[in-house]
N, C-alpha and C positions, 0 to 999 in steps of 0.2 A: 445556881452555881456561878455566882458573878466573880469569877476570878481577877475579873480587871481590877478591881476594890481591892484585891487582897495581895500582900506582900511573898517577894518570891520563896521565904521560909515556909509559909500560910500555906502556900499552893505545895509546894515540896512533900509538906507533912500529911496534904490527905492520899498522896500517890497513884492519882488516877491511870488504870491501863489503856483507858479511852479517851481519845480528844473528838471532839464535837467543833464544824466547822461549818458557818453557816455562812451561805453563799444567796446577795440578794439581786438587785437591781435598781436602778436612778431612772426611770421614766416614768413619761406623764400617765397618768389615770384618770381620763376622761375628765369632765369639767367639776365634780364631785368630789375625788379621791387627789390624795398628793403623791409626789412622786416618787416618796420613799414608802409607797404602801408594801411593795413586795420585802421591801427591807424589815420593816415593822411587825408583819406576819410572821416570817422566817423566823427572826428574834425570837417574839412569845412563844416557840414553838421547840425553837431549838434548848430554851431555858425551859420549861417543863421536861423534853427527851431527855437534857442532862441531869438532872436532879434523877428523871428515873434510873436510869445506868451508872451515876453518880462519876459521872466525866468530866474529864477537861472542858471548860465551854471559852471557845476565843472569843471575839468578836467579830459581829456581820461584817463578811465583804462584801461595801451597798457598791463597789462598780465592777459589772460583770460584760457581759455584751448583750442590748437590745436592737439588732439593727433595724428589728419590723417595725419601731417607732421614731424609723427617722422620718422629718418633718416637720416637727414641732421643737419648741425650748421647751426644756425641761429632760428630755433625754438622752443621757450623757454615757458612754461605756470604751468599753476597750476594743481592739482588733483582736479577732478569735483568734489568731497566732500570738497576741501577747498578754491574752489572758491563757491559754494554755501555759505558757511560763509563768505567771503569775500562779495558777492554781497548784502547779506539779512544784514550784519554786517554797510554797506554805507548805503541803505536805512532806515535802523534803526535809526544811526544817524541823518540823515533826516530830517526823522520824531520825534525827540526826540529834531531838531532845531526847528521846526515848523511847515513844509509843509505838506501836507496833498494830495499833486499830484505828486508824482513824475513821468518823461519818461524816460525811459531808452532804448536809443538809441544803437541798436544791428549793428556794424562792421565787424563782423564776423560770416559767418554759421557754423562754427564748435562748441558755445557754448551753448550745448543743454542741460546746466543744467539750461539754462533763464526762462524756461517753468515753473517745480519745485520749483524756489524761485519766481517767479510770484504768481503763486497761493498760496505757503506757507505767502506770505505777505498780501498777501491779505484777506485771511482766519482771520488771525494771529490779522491784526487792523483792527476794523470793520470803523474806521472814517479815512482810509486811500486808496487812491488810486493808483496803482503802474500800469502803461502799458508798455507795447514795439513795436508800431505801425510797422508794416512793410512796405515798399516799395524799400529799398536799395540794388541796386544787378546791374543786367547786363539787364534789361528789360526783365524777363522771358523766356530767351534764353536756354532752357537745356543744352546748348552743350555748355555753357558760366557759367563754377563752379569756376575756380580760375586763375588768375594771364591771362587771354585771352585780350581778345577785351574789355569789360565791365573795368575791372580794368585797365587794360593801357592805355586805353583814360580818363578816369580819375586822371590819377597820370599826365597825359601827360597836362590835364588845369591847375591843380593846384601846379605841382612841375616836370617843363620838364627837371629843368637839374639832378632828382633823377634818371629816365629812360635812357637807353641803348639801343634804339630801334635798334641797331644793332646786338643784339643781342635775340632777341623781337623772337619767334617761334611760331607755330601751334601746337597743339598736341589736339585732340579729343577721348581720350579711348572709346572701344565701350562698357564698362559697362556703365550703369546709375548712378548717382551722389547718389543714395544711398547703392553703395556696400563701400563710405569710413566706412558706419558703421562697416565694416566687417576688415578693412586693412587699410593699410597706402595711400596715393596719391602715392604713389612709387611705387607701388605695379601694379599701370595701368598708369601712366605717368614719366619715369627716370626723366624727368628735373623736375616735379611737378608744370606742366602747364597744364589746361584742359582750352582751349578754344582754341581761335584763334588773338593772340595776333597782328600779324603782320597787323591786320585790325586797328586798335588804331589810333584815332586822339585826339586831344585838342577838336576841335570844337563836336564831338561826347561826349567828359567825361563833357563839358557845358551843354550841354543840359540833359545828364542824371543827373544832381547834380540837376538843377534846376528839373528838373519834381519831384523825389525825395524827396526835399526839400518841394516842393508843398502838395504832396502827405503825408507825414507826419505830417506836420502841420494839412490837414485834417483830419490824421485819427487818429490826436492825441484830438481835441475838439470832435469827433465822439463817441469815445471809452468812453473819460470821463463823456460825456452826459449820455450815454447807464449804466455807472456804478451808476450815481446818481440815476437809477433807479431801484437797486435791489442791495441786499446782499448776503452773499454764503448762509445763510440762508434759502433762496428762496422766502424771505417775499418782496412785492413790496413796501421797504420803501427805503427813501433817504440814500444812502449809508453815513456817518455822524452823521445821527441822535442815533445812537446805541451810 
């Protein structure tokens, strides 16, 4: 559903009630991966969900916020106060084209202002619905947070001459992946690799896009059914009808 290609008649005539929005990231990926790997993923991803729900598809927003990767060039993002206006700012528009569902497709674990303009939009238009379904990552692997196994088999189906796998390493800090709230990835991995990269195939980053992909499609009709039936109110009416 590459809209960008296509003329504002084009887009008018198929009349989508879903816009699809996918939201990535501009940082480094260890000495192997580039820095728009999360941008890259998001993408193929978001273009599959759309074609299945047959939605709106924008284009990735590649600068979000990574703070846990300051330290290095290569990683560039906004202040969580001004990508919240940035994010509620697109939805807005939106919904001020027309739609009244939009998904917003998350690339990145580092932007945890998604939660906050979730709810503030949703509050905000009682005849709007705004998700960000989860299932994109490394399959639940703790020891699989950035740039490992999970993302290099990934980048490696869909863009192998972007990867270095000569360069490809292990690195597992023994903090848990929630002490980046406290520091940088630098701070518990120099090269700012936590996983185990040198495991990465093509045929492994297939199969994780597809499951993925599956999984988001459902838990993107799931969410919005569950929505039509309450508002923040707490009245059990059709969300819409307000």
């Amino acid at each position: 559903m590459e809209y960008v290609h296509m003329t504002e008649h084009e887009a008018r005539a198929l009349n989508p009630d879903i816009a699809v929005l996918p939201i990535g990231s501009f940082e480094q990926h260890g000495p192997h991966l580039p820095t728009g790997t999360d941008n890259y993923q998001i993408e193929a991803m978001a273009d599959r969900v759309a074609r299945e729900l047959g939605a709106f598809l924008l284009p990735v927003q590649p600068l979000t916020t990574c703070y846990e990767h300051h330290g290095k060039r290569g990683s560039v993002h906004f202040s969580a106060d001004m990508f919240f206006k940035v994010l509620v700012g697109l939805v807005e528009r939106l919904y001020h084209n027309g739609f009244r569902k939009v998904v917003i497709l998350c690339g990145h674990g580092g932007i945890f202002i998604l939660g906050p303009a979730l709810r503030h939009l949703n509050y905000t238009y009682k005849d709007l619905m705004v998700i960000s379904p989860e299932s994109y990552g490394a399959g639940g692997n703790p020891n699989e947070v950035h740039a490992g196994d999970g993302e290099t088999s990934m980048m490696l189906y869909l863009y192998p001459e972007l990867v270095d796998m000569e360069k490809a390493l292990d690195f597992v800090p023994e903090k848990p992946r929630p002490y980046l709230n406290y520091g940088s990835i630098f701070t518990h991995s120099p090269e700012g690799v936590w996983g185990k990269a040198t495991l990465g195939t093509a045929e492994k980053g297939k199969e994780a896009i597809e499951r993925s992909v599956a999984v988001l499609v459902s838990e993107t009709r799931r969410l919005f059914a569950e929505m039509e039936g309450s508002d923040y109110s707490g009245n059990p009416v059709k969300k819409g009808d307000a």
